[in-house]
N, C-alpha and C positions, 0 to 999 in steps of 0.2 A: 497888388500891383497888376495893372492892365498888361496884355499880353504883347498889345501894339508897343507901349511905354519899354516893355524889355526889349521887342527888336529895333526900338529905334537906339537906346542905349548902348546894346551889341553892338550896332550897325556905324553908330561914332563912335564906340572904341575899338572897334577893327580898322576904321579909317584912320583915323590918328596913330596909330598903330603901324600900319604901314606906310603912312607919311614920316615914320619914325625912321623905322628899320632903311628906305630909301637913303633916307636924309644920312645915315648912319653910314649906308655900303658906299655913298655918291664921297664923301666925306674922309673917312677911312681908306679912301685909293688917292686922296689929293697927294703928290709928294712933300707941302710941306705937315701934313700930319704924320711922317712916318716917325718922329721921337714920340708922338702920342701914344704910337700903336705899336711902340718897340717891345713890349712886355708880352705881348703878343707872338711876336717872332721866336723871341728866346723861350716862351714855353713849347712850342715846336720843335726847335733845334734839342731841348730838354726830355722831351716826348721819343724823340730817335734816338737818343744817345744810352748806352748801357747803365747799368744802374752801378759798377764805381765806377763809372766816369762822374756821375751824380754825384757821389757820394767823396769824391774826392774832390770836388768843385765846390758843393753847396753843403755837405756833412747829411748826416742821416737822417733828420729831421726833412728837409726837403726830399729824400727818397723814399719816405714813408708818405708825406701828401703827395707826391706822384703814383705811388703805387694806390692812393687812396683814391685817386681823380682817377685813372684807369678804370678801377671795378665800379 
C-alpha cells in the first residue's frame, strides 16, 4: 500500500468520523430525542446512587456490571 493511499484513507475516515460525532451531539440535544437518549440519563442517576440503593432497585446482577463499568 502507497503511503499517500493510507493518508488519504485516514483522512476520510477522520472526516466522516467527525461529521458523525457532530451529527450525534447536534442530534442528542434536540428535546424531541430525549426518550432516545433516556438510558443514558438513568445510567448517570445509577452511577451516583449507592450501591443498595442499586441493589434494592435492580438486584445484584446490575450492581456487579456497575461495579464492572467503574474499573
Amino acid at each position: 500500500m502507497d503511503f499517500t493511499s493510507f493518508l488519504t484513507s485516514l483522512g476520510t475516515s477522520f472526516l466522516i468520523f467527525v461529521v458523525l460525532m457532530l451529527l450525534f451531539a447536534w442530534l442528542s440535544n434536540k428535546p424531541g430525542n430525549h426518550v432516545i437518549y433516556y438510558p443514558n440519563r438513568i445510567l448517570k442517576e445509577a452511577i451516583s446512587s449507592s450501591e443498595d440503593d442499586i441493589i434494592s432497585v435492580s438486584g445484584v446482577d446490575t450492581a456487579v456490571y456497575f461495579v464492572f463499568l467503574a474499573t
